[in-house]
FINU-788793 format. One record per residue (C-alpha): residue number from 1; residue in three letters; x, y, z. Coordinates in pm, 1 decimal, decimal comma, padded with zeros to 6 digits. Example, Ala and Ser with C-alpha at 12.3 -4.5 7.8 and 13.67 -1.06 7.14 Angstrom:
REM residues 2
ATOM     n   res         c1         c2         c3
ATOM     1   ALA    01230,0   -00450,0    00780,0
ATOM     2   SER    01367,0   -00106,0    00714,0
//
This chain:
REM residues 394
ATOM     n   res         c1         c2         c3
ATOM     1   UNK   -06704,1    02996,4   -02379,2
ATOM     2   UNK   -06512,7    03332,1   -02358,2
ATOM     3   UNK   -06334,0    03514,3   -02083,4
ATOM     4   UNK   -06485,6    03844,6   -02123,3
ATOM     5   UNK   -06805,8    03870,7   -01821,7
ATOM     6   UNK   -06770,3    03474,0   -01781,2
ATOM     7   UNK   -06516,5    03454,7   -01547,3
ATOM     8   UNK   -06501,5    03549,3   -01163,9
ATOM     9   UNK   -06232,7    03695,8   -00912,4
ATOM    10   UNK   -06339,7    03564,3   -00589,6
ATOM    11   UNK   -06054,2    03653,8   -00385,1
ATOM    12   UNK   -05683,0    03814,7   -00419,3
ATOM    13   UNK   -05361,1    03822,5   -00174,0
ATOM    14   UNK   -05022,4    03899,5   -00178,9
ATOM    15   UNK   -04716,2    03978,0    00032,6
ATOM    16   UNK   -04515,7    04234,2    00158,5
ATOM    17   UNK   -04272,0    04331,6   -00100,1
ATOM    18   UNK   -03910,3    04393,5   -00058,0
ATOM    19   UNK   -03622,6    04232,1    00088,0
ATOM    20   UNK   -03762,2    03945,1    00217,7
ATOM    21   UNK   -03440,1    03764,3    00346,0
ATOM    22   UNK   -03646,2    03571,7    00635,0
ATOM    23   UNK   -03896,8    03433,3    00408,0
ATOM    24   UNK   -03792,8    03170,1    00173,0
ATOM    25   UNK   -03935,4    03120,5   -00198,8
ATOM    26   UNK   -04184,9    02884,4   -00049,5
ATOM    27   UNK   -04302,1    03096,9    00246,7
ATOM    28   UNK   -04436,8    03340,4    00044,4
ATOM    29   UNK   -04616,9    03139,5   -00186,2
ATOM    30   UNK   -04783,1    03003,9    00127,2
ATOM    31   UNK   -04831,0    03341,8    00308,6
ATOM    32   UNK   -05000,1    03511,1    00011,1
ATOM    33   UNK   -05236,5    03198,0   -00070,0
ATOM    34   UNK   -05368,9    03200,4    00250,5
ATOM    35   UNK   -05509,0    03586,4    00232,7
ATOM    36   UNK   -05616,8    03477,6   -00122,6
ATOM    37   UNK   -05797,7    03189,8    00021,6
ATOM    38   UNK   -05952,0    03396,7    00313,7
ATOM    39   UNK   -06078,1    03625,0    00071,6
ATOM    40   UNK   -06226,3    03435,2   -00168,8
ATOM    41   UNK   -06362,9    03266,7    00123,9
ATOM    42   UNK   -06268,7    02938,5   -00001,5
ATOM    43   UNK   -06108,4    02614,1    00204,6
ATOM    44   UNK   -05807,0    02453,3   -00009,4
ATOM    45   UNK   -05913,9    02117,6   -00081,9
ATOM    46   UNK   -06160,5    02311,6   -00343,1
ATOM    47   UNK   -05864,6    02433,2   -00589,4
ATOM    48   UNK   -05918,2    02194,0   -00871,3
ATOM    49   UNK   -05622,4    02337,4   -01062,7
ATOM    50   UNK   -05359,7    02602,1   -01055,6
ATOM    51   UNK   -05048,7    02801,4   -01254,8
ATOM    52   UNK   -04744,5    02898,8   -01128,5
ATOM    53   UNK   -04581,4    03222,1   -01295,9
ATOM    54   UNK   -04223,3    03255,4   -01190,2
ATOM    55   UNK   -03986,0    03399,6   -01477,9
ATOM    56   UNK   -03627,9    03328,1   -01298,2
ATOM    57   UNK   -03604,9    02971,1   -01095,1
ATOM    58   UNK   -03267,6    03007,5   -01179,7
ATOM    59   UNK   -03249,1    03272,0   -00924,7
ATOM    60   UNK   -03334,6    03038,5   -00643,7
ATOM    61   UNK   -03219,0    02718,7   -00718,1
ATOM    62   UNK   -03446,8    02444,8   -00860,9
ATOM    63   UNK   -03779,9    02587,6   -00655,3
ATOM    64   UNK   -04020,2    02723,7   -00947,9
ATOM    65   UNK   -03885,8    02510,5   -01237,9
ATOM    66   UNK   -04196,8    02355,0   -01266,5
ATOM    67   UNK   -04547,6    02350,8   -01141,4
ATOM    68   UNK   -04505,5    02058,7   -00860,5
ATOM    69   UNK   -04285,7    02351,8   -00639,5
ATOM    70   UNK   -04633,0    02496,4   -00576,7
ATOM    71   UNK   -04838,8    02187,7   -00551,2
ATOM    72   UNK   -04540,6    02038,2   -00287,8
ATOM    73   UNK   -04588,0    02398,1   -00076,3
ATOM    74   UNK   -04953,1    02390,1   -00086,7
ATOM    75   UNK   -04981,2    02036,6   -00053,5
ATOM    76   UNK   -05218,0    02068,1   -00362,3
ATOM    77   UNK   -05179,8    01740,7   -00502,0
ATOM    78   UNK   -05254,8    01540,0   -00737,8
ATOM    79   UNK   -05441,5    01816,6   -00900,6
ATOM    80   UNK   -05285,1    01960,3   -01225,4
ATOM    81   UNK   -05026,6    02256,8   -01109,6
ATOM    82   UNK   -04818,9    02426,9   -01455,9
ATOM    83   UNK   -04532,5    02698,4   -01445,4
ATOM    84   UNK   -04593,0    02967,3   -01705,0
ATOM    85   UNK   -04293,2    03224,9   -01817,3
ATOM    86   UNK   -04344,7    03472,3   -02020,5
ATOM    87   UNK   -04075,6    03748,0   -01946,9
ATOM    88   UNK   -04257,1    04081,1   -01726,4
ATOM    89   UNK   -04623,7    03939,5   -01827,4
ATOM    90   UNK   -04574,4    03592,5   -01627,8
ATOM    91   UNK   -04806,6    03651,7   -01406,3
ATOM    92   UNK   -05124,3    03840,2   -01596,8
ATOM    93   UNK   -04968,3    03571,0   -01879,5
ATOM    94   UNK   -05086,7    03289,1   -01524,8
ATOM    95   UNK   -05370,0    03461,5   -01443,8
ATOM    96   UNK   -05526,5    03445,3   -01829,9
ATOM    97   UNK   -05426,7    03071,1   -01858,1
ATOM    98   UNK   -05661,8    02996,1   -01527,6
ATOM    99   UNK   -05938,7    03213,2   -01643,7
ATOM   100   UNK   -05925,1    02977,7   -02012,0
ATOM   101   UNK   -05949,3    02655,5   -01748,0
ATOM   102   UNK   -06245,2    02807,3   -01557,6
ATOM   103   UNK   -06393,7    02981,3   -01859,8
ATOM   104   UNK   -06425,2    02637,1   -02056,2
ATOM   105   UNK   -06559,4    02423,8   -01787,4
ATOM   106   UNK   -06304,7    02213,2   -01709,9
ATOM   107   UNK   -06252,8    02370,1   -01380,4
ATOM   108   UNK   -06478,5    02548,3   -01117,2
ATOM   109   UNK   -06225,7    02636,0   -00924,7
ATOM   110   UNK   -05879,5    02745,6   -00988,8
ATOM   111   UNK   -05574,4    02945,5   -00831,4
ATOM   112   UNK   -05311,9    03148,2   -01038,6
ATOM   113   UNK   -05006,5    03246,8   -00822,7
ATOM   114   UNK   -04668,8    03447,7   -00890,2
ATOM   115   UNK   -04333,4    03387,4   -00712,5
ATOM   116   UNK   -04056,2    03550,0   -00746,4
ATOM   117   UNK   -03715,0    03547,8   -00525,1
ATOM   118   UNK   -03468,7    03803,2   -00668,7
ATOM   119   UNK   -03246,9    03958,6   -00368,1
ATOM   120   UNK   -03037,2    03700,3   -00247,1
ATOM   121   UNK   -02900,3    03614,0   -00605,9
ATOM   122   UNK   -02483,0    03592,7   -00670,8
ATOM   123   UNK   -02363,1    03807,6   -00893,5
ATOM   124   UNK   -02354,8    03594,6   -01183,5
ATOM   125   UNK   -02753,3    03483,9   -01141,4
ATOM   126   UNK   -02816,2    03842,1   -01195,5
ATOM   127   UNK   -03023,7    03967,8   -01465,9
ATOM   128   UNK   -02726,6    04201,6   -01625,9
ATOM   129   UNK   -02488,0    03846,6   -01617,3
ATOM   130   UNK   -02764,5    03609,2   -01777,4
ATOM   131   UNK   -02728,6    03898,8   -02114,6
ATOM   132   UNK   -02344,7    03827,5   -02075,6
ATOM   133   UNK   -02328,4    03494,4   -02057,4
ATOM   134   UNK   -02625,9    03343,7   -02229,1
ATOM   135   UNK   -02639,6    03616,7   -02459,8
ATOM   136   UNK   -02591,6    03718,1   -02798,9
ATOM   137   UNK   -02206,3    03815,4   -02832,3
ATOM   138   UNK   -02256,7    04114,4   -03020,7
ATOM   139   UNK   -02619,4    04206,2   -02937,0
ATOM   140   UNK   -02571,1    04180,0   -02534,9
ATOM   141   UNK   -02291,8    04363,2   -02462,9
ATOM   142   UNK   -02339,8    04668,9   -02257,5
ATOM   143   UNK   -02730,1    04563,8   -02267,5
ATOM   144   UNK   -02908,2    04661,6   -01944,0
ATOM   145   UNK   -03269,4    04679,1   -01926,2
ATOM   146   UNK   -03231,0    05057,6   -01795,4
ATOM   147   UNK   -03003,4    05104,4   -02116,7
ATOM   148   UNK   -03282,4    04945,6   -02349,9
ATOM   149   UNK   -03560,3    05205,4   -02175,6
ATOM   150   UNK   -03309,6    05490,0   -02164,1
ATOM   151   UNK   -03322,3    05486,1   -02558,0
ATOM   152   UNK   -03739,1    05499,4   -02553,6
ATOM   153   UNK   -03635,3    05811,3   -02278,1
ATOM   154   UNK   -03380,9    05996,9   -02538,9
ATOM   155   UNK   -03641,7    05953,1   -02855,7
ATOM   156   UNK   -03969,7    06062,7   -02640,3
ATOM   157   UNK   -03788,8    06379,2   -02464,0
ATOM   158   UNK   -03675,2    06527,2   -02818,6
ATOM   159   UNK   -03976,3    06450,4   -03014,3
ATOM   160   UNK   -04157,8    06603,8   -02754,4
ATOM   161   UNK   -03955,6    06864,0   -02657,6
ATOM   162   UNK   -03966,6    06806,5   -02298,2
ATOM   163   UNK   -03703,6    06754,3   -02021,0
ATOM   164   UNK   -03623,9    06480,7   -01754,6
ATOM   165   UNK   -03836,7    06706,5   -01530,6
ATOM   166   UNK   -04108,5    06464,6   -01645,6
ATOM   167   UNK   -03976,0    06166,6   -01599,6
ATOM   168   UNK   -03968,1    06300,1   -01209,7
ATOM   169   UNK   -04281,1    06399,6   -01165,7
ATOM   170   UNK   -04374,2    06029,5   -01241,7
ATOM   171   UNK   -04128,6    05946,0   -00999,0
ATOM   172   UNK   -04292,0    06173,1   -00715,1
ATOM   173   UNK   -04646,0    06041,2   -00830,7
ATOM   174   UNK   -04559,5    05675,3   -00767,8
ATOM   175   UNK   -04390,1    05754,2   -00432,2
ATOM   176   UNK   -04663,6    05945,7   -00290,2
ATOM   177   UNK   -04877,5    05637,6   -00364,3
ATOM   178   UNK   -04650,1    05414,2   -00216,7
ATOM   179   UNK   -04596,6    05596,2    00089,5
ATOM   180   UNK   -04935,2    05475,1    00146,9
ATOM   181   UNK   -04900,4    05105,1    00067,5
ATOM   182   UNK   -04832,9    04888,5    00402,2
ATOM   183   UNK   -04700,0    04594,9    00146,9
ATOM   184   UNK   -04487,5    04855,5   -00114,9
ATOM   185   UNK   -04102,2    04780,0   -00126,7
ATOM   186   UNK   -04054,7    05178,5   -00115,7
ATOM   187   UNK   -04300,9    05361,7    00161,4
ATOM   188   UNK   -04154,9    05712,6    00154,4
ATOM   189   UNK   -04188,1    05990,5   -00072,8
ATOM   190   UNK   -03961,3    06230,0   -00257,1
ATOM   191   UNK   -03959,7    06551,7   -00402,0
ATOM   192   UNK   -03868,4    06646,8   -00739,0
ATOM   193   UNK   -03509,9    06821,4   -00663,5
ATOM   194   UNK   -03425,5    06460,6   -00524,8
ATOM   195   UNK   -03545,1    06253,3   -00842,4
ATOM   196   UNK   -03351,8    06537,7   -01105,9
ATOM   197   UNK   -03052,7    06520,5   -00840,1
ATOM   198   UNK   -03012,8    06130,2   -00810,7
ATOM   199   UNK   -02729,2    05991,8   -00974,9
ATOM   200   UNK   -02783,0    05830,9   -01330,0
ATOM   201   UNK   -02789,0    05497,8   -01443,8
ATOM   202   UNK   -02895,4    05550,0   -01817,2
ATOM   203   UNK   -02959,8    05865,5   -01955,2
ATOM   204   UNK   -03189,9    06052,0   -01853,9
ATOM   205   UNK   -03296,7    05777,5   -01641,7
ATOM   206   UNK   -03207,8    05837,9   -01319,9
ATOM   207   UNK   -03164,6    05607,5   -00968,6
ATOM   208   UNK   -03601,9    05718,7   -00955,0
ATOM   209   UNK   -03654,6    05644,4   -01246,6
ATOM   210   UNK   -03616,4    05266,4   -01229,6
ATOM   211   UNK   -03758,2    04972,3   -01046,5
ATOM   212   UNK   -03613,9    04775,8   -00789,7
ATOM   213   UNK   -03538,0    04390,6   -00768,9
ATOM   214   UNK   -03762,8    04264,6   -00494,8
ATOM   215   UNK   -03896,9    03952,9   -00312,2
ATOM   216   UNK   -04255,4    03890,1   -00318,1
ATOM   217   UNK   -04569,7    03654,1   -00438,9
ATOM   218   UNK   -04889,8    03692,1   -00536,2
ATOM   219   UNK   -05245,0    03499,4   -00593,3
ATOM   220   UNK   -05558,7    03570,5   -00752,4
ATOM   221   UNK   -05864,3    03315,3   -00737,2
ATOM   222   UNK   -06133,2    03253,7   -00989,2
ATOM   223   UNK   -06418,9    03029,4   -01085,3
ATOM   224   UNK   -06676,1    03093,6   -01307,5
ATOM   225   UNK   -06963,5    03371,9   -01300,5
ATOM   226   UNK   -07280,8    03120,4   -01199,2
ATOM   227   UNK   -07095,6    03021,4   -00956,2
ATOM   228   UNK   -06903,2    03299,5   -00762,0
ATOM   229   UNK   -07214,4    03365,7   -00590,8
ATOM   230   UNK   -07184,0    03043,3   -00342,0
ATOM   231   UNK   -06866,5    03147,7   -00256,0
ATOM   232   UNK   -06833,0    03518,4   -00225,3
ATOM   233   UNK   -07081,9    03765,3   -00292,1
ATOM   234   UNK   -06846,4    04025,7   -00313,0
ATOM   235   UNK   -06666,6    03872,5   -00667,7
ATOM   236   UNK   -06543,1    04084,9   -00906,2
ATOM   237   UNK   -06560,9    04006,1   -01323,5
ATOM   238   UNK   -06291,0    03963,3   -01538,1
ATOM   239   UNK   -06439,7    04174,9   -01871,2
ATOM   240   UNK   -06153,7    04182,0   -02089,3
ATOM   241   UNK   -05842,5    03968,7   -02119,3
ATOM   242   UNK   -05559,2    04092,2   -02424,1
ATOM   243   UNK   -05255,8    03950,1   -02500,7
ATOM   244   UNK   -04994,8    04032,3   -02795,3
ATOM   245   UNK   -04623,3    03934,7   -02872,3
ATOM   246   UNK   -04461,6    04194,1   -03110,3
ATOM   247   UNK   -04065,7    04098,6   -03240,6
ATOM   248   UNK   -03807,0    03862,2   -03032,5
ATOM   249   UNK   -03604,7    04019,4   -02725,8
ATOM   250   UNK   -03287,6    04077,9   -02926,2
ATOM   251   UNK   -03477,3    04188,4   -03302,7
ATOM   252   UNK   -03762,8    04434,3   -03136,3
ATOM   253   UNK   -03514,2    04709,1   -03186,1
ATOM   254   UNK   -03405,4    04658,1   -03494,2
ATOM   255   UNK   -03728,9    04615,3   -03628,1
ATOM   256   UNK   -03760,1    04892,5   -03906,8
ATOM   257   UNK   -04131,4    04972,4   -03810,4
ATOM   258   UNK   -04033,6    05026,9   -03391,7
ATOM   259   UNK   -04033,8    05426,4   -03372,5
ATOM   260   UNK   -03909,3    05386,6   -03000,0
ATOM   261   UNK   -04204,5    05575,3   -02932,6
ATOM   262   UNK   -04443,5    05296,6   -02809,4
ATOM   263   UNK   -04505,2    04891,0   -02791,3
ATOM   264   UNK   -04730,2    04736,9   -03024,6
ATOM   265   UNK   -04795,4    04423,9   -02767,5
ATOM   266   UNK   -04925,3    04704,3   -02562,3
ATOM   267   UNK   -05192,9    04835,2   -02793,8
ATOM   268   UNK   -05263,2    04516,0   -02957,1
ATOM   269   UNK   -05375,7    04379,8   -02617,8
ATOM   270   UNK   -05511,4    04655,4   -02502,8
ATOM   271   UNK   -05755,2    04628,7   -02817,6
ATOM   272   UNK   -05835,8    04288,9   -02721,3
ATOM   273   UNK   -05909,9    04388,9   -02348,6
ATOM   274   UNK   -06127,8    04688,9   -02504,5
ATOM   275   UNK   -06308,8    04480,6   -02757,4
ATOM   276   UNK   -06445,5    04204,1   -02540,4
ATOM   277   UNK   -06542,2    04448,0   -02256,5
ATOM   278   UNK   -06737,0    04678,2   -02499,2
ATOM   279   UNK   -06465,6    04970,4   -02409,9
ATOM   280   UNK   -06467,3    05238,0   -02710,9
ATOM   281   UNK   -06333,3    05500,4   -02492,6
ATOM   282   UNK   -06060,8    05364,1   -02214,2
ATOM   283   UNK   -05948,5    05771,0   -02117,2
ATOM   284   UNK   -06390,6    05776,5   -01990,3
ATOM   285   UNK   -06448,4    05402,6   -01954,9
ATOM   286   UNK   -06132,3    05314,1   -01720,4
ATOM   287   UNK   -06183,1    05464,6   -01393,4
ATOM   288   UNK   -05813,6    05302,1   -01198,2
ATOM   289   UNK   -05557,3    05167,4   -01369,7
ATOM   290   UNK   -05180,5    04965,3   -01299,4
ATOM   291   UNK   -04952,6    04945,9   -01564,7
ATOM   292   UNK   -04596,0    04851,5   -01592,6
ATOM   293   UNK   -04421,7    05111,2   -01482,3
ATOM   294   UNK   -04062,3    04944,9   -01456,9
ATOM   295   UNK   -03896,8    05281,5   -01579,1
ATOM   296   UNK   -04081,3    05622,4   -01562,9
ATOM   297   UNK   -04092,4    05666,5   -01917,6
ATOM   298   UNK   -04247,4    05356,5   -01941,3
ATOM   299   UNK   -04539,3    05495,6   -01762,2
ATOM   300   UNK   -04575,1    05801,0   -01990,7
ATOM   301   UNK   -04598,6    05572,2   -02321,6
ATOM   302   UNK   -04795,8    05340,0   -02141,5
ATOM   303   UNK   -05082,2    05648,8   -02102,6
ATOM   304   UNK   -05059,8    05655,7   -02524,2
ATOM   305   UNK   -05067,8    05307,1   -02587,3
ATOM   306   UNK   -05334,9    05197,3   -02382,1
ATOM   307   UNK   -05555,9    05473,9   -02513,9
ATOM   308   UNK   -05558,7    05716,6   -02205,8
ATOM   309   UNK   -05401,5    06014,4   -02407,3
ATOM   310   UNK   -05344,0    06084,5   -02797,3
ATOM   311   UNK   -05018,3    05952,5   -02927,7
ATOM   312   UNK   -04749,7    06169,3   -02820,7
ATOM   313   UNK   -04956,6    06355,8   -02490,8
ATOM   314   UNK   -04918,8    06077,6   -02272,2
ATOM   315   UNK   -04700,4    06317,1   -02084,5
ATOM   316   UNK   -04973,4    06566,0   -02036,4
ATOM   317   UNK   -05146,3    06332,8   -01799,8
ATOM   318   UNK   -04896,6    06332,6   -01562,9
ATOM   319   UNK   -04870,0    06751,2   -01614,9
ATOM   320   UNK   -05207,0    06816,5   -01533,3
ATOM   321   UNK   -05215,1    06600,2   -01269,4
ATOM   322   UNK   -05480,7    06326,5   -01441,8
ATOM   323   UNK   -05325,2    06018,9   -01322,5
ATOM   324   UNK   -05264,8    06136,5   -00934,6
ATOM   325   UNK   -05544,8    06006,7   -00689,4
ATOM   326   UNK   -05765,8    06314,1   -00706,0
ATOM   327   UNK   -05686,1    06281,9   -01097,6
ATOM   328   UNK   -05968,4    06164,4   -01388,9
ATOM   329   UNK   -05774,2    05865,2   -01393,0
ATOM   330   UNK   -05560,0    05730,0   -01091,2
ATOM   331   UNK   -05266,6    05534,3   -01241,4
ATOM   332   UNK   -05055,0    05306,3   -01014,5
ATOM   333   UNK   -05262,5    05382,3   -00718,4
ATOM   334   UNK   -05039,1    05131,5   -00493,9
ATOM   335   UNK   -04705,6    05300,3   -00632,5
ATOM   336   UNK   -04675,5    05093,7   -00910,2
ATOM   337   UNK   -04361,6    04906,0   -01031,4
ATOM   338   UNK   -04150,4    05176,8   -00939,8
ATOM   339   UNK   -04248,7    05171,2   -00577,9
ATOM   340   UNK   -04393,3    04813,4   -00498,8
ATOM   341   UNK   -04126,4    04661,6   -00641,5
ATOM   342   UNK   -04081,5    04406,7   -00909,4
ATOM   343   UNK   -04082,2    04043,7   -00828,4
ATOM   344   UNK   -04154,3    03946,6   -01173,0
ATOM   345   UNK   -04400,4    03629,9   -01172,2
ATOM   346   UNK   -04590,8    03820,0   -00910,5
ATOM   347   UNK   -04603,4    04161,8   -01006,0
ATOM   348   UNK   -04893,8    04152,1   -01297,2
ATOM   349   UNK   -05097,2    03934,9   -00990,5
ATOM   350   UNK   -05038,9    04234,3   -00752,7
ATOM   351   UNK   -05145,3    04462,2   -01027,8
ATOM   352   UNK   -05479,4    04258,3   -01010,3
ATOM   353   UNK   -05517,9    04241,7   -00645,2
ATOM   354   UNK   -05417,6    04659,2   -00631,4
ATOM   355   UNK   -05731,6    04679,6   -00911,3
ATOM   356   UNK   -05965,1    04466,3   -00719,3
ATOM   357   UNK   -05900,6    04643,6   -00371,6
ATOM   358   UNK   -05994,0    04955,9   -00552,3
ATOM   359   UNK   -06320,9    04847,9   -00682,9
ATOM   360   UNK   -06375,3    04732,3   -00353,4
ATOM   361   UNK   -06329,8    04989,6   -00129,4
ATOM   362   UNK   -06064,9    04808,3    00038,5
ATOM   363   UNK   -05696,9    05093,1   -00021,0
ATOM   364   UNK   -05751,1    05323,2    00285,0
ATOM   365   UNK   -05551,9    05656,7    00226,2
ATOM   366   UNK   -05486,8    05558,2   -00138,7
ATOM   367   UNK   -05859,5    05456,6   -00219,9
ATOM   368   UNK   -05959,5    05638,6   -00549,5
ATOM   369   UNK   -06333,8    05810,4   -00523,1
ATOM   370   UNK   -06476,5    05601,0   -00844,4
ATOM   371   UNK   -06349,7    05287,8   -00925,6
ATOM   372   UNK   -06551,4    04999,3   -01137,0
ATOM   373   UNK   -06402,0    04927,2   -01415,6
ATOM   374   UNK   -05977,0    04878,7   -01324,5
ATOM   375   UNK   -05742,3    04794,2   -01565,6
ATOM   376   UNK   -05440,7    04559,9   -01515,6
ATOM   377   UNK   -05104,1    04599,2   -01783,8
ATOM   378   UNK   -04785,8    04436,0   -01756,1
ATOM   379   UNK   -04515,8    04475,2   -02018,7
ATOM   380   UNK   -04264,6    04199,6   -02125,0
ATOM   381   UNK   -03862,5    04181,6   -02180,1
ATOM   382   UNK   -03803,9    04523,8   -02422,2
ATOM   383   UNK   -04182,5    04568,1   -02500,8
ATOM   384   UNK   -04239,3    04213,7   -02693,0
ATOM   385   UNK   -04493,8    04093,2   -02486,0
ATOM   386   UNK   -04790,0    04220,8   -02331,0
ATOM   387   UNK   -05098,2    04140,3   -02116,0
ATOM   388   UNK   -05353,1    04370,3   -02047,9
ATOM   389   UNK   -05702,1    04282,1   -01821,0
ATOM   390   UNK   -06004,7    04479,6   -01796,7
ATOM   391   UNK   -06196,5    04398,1   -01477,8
ATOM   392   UNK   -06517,6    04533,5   -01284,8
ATOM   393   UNK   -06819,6    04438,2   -01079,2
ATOM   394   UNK   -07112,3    04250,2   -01249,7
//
């Protein structure tokens, strides 16, 4: 049995991101299963299975190594619990192994949930010391992901033409959408002199261009379609589910066929999504979308590859104002990457829980005026992997 219209959201939650120094790796998982579990009006003892989706348990000690972290914090056991990794997609990557379980009827009830603890990490647990140490010796040195996105920034600002002023107004875009987010990492907004004025970190990217590092988990539950229904009437469907691998993390860019103009695990997924939810025309058919905005640029390409704008005029979207919340198309309605932060095993599980709220009803200041069909991207170590989830009501 497919994914596509089979299987059910009944209920999302997830934390306040940020720097969550008085919550431990554990307390989160438990504080964002419980809203998921009061929304999917469900009682515990009825998960029958779940995945974990933390990238970096080396960042907080031996808590997320394996599956039996979450089934110890949620006292879920003996049912089966697995940790799934797979770079910036962990947790759509969790989310798409669950909706398999449910999907074939193994399971009628299932939990995926991303965890990820990234501010109190020494300096050599850091992202920019696991490239030095564990590394290539040649390939890794100086290699930062804003100096990996930086190059995509160079190559799509002089084909294009354009200047950084671009980049910004993605910048502004996100923050005015996180400004209204109670559970963003960043809640204020900025104008466009500040985000051409901040000081760089890999040009043109500048400090608002980039993600931060961030706390925070996330949990989406499913079942399948017939049987949503006795749980929670208001369940959403999961219509599409694409995923795609393109290249290693240290041969992507020297792959003779990468343009640095856009990632083919983005559109290859994104064609899977489309073709099991009957999409032909994403730009008409997708009504809110979050994708993985973990540099500004990566926004703008994002807009090309997933079939929102022609190749090269992703950047007209954000011109003319397409992707705001009075836009077409409302893109990162929560603030995105940029703004909710980037805890990466939860982020692609927040992505689904921003989507669902939407359709819903449920984002207050931020709520778009049509939303029901959302889209969920996330995008994996320098563009190799990719997840992308189509979801609406039934």
């Amino acid at each position: 049995m497919p994914i596509a219209g089979e299987v059910a959201i009944l209920g999302t939650g997830y934390t306040k991101f940020g720097e969550n120094f008085d919550w431990d790796y554990k307390d989160m998982m438990i504080d964002a299963a419980y809203q998921a579990y009061a929304d999917a009006k469900i009682d515990p003892g009825q998960i029958q299975a779940a995945w974990l989706g933390t990238y970096l348990p080396y960042a907080w000690g031996f808590e997320g190594v394996a599956g039996s972290t979450l089934a110890d914090t949620l006292a879920l056991s003996p049912i089966p619990v697995v940790r799934v990794s797979n770079y910036c997609a962990t947790g759509l990557e969790a989310v798409r192994n669950a909706a398999f379980a449910v999907a074939c009827g193994e399971y009628d009830v299932v939990m995926a949930c991303g965890v990820e603890k990234m501010r109190e990490v020494p300096g050599r647990g850091s992202l920019v010391a696991q490239h030095v140490e564990k590394g290539h010796p040649v390939y890794c040195k100086g290699r930062t992901a804003p100096g990996i996105f930086a190059l995509l920034a160079s190559r799509y600002l002089h084909v294009n033409k354009l200047s950084d002023e671009i980049l910004g107004k993605v910048a502004v875009k996100n923050h005015h959408n996180g400004s209204m987010n109670p559970k963003a990492h960043f809640q204020r907004e900025i104008t466009l002199e500040q985000a051409r004025k901040a000081p760089p970190v890999a040009e043109p990217l500048r400090l608002f261009d980039c993600c931060p590092t961030t706390d925070g988990a996330a949990v989406v539950i499913l079942t399948r379609k017939e049987l949503a229904p006795k749980f929670n009437k208001d369940y959403l469907l999961i219509k599409g589910f694409g995923a795609a691998t393109s290249g290693g993390y240290f041969t992507i860019q020297f792959d003779p066929d990468f343009d640095f103009l856009g990632f083919r695990a983005t559109q290859e997924a994104a064609k899977s999504a489309y073709r099991q939810a009957g999409i032909t025309d994403p730009a008409k058919e997708i009504h809110v979308a979050d994708c993985h905005d973990c540099f500004t640029i990566t926004e703008i390409i994002n807009y090309e590859d997933l079939g929102f704008a022609p190749r090269g005029q992703g950047w007209r979207l954000i011109e003319e104002g397409v992707t705001t919340l009075e836009g077409r198309l409302p893109v990162n309605t929560g603030g995105g990457l940029k703004c909710s932060g980037h805890p990466i095993g939860a982020s692609g599980i927040r992505m689904i829980s921003e989507v669902c709220d939407q359709i819903r009803g449920r984002c207050g200041k931020r709520q778009v005026k049509r939303a029901d069909v959302g889209l969920a991207h996330t995008l994996g170590g320098p563009g190799t992997v990719a997840c992308v989830a189509v979801v609406g009501r039934p």
